[in-house]
C-alpha positions in Angstrom: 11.0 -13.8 3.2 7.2 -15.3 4.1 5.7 -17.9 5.6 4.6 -20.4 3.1 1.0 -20.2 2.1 -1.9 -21.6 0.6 -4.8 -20.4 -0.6 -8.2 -20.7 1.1 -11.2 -19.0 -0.3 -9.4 -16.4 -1.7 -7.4 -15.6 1.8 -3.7 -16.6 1.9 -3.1 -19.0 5.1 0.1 -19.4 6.0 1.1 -23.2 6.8 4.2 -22.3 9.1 5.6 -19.8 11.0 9.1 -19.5 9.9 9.9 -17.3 7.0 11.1 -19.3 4.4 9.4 -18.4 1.2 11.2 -15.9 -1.2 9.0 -12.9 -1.7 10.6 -11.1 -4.7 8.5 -8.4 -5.8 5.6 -9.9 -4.5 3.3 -8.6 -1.6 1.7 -11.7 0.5 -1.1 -11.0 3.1 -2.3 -13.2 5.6 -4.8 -12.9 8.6 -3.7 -12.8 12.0 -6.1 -15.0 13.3 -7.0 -17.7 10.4 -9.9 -18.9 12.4 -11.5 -15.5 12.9 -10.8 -14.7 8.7 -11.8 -17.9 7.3 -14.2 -19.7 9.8 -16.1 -16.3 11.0 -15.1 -14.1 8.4 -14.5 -11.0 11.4 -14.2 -7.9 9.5 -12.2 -6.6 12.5 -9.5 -9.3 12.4 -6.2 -8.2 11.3 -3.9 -9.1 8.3 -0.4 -8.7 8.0 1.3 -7.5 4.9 4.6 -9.0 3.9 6.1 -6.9 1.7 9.5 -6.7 -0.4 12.6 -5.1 1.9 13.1 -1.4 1.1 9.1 -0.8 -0.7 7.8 1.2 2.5 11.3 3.6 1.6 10.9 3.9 -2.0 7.0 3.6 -2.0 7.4 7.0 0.9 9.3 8.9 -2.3 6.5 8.5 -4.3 3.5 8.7 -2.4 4.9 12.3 -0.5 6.9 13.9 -3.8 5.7 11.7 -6.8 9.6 11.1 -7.2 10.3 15.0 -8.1 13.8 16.0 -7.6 15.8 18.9 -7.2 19.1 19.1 -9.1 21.3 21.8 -9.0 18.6 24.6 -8.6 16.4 22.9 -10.9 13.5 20.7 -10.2 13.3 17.6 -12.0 9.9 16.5 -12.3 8.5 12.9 -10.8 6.5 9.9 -12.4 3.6 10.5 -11.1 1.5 13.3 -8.7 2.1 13.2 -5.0 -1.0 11.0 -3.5 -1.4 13.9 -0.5 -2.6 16.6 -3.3 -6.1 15.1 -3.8 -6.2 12.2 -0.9 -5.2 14.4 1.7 -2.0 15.5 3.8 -2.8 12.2 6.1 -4.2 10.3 2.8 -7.0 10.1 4.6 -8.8 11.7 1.9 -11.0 14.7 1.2 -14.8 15.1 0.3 -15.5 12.4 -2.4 -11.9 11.2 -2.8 -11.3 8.2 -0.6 -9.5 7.4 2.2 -6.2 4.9 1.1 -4.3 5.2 4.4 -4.0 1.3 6.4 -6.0 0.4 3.0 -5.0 -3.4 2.0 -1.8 -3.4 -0.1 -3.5 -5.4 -2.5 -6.2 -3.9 -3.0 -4.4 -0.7 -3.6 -1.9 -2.4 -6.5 -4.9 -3.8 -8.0 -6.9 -0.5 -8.1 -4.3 1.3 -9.1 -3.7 -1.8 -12.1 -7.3 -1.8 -13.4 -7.3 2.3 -13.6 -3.7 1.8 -15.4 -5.8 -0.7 -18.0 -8.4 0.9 -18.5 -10.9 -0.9 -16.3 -12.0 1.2 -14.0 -14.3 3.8 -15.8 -15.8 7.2 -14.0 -14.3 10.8 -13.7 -12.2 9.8 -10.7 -10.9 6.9 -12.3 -10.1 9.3 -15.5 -8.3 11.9 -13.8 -6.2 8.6 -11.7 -5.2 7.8 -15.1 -2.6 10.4 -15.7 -1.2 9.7 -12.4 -0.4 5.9 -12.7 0.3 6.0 -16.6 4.0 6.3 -15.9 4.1 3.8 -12.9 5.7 0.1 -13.1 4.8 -3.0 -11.4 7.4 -2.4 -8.7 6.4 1.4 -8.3 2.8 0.3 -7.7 4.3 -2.3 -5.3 6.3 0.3 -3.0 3.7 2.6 -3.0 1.3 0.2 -1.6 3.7 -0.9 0.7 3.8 2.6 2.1 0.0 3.6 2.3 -1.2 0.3 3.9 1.8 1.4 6.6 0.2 4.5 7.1 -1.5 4.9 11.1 -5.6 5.3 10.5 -8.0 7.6 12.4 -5.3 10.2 13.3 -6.0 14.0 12.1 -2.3 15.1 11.8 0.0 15.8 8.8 1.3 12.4 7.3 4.8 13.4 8.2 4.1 13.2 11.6 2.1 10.1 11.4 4.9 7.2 12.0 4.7 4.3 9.9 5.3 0.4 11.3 8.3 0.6 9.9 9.3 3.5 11.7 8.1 2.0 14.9 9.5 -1.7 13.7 12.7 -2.7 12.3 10.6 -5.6 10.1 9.5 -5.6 6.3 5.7 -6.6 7.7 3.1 -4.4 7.8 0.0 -5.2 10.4 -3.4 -4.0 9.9 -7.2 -4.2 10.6 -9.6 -4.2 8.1 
């Protein structure tokens, strides 16, 4: 569940508190502080991420092992390439491939969309297209659930890096731009 919103120059403002609006599969983010995001536009005021129960888990599967498996003694492969191979241990990325750790959850879904469609052209985008061609809606969901939980600006392996939802019991994810 979310607070009810409306839109606002592009920004989602909620109208209540209480969370009463089904989220589905849907991932709703909305500032902190609306005054500070819509009035000042503050690049250092927060959003927070509501995101569907379960996505950080499932989108954690993906992200660290690409969904591989090992049955019996044999490895079944995943969907798609583990994000730490070229973004980094800490997905904090490495030389020219960006950083995607505490990145906005819907910005991540809709790079990862355009890339899928063919919209996003460029070697980087090219070599992102064998990685998401297997991935659903809901996959790209979870997995940006999970990055935009990620802890920024610490230089230690991502499985030591908690996430909010280790450190919360909540299916909200808080964040500064």
């Amino acid at each position: 569940m979310a607070p009810k919103t409306r839109i606002a120059a592009n920004l989602f403002i909620a109208t209540e508190q209480a969370r009463t609006e089904p989220i589905a599969g849907r991932i709703i983010e909305v500032p902190e502080n609306e005054e500070q995001s819509e009035l000042y536009r503050n690049p250092h005021s927060g959003f927070v991420a509501y995101v569907p129960v379960g996505s950080i888990k499932r989108g954690a599967d993906l992200v660290t092992t690409g969904g591989m498996r090992i049955v019996g003694n044999k490895i079944v492969q995943g969907k798609t390439t583990p994000c730490g191979t070229c973004h980094g241990p800490d997905l904090m990325g490495v030389a020219d491939v960006p950083a995607i750790a505490g990145r906005s959850p819907s910005y991540i879904v809709r790079q990862l969309w355009d890339i899928r469609q063919g919209a996003r052209k460029g070697a980087s985008a090219q070599l992102m297209k064998l990685v998401v061609a297997n991935l659903t809606e809901e996959d790209m969901t979870n997995i940006a659930a999970y990055v935009a939980s990620r802890a920024t600006g610490a230089a230690q392996p991502a499985s030591q890096i908690p996430t909010i939802a280790e450190r919360f019991t909540t299916t909200t994810v808080s964040r500064s731009r």
